[in-house]
N, C-alpha and C positions, 0 to 999 in steps of 0.2 A: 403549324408545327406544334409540338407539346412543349411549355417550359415548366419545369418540374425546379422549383426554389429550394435553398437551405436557410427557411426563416430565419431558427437561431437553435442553440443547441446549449444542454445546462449540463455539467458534469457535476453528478449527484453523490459522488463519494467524498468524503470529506479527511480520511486520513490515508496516504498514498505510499503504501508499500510495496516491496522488490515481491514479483509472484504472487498478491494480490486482486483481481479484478478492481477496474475501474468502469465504473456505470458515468454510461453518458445517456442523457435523452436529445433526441435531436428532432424538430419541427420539418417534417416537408408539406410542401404549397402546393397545386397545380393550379399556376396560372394561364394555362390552357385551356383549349377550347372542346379538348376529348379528353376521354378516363385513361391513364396512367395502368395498364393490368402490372406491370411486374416492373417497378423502378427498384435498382439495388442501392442499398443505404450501404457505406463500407466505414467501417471504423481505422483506421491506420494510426501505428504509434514511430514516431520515427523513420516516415515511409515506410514500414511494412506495414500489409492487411493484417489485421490480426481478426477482423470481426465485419460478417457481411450476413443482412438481411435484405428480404426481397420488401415491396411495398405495392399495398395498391392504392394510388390518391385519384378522385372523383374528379371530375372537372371543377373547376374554381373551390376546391376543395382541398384540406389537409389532412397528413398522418403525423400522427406520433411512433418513434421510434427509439427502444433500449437498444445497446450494444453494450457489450463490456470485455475487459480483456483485461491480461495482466501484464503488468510491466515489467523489464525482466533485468532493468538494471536503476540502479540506485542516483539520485542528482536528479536536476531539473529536465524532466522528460516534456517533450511535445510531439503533440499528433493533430491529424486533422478528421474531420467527417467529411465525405464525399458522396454526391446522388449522383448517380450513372443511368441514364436512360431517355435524356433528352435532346432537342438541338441546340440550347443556350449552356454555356459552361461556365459565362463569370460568375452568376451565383450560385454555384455547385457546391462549395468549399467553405467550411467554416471552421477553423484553429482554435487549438484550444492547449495549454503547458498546464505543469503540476509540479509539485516537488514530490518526490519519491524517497521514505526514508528510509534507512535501514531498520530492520528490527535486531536489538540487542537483544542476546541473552547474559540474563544476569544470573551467577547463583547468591542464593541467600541461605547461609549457614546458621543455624542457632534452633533451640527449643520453638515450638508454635506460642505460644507465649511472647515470645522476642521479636519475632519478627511478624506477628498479625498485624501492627503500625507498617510496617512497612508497605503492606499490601495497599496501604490508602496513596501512598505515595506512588506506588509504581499506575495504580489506578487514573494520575494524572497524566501519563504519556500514551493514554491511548490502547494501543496494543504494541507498539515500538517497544518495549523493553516487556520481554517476557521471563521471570523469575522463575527460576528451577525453586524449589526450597529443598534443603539439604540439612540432613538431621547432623547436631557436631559433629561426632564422630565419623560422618561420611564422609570429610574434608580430603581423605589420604586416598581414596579410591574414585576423585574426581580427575574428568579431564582437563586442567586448567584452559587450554589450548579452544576450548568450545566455547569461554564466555567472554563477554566484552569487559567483565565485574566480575568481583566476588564482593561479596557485603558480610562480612562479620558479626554478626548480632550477638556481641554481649560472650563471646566463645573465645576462650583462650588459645591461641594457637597452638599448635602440638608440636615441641620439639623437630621431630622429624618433617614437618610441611613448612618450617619458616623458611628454610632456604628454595623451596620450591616459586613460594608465594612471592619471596624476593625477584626471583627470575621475569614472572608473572609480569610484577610490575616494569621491571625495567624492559620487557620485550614490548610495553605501552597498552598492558591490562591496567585497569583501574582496584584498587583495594578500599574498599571504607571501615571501617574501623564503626561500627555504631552499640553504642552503649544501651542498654536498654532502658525500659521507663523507669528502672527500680534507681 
């Protein structure tokens, strides 16, 4: 009979977000004695398929295989790769988890002067915090309700948005208060 193996398989993304593809590469074997025409590699994230390719492995031969897919909820996600095409099934199957994080949106309020330091900082999370930038003045015709932050850069509040901003915070928005370099 044909035993078609899941040597081992690497999951090649390195930052894991909600609706993002995740790239896996994954090794099959044929430890068999005939050519493999059409073995299907399936990707599954939390028992669903999400990602299926066909394979052709040579006798005592291997393929390499990409899948990717995105994840579509936030927390520590697991999935596994599966080869479908042979008569051995224990080594079919190879698991693989990730943490999956949210991506914040932040706004940042102030002059481009104010807040270009900023930009080094948000540059540390990757792409998980993505910053609107928002000219002062645009503070009163923002959605508060869209961002995880507001960042204040060196902008006085406007009379009429402190009571807004208040609300912000206590519905469990974050507000920074940041001063600038002057």
């Amino acid at each position: 009979g044909s035993n078609l193996a899941l040597d081992s398989i690497r999951v090649l993304t390195s930052l894991f977000e909600r609706d993002r593809p995740v790239e896996l590469r994954a090794w099959v074997r044929n430890y068999g004695q005939r050519d493999v025409e059409n073995a299907t590699v399936s990707m599954y994230i939390e028992g669903n398929r999400v990602a299926q390719l066909g394979v052709e492995v040579k006798a005592g031969g291997s393929a390499v295989v990409e899948l990717s897919a995105p994840p579509k909820r936030s927390g520590l996600v697991s999935g596994h790769i599966q080869v479908e095409g042979d008569d051995f099934d224990s080594d079919n199957t190879q698991w693989f988890g990730f943490p999956v994080v949210e991506r914040m949106r932040v706004a940042v309020v102030g002059t481009p002067e104010n807040t270009a330091p900023l930009g080094l900082l948000f540059g540390l999370y990757g792409g998980t915090v993505v910053p609107d930038r928002v000219a002062p003045a645009g503070i009163s015709g923002l959605d508060l309700g869209a961002y995880a932050a507001i960042v204040l850069a060196d902008v006085p509040v406007p009379d009429g948005d402190a009571g807004r901003l208040a609300e912000f915070v206590e519905s469990g928005g974050g507000l920074v208060i940041y001063a600038g370099p002057g």
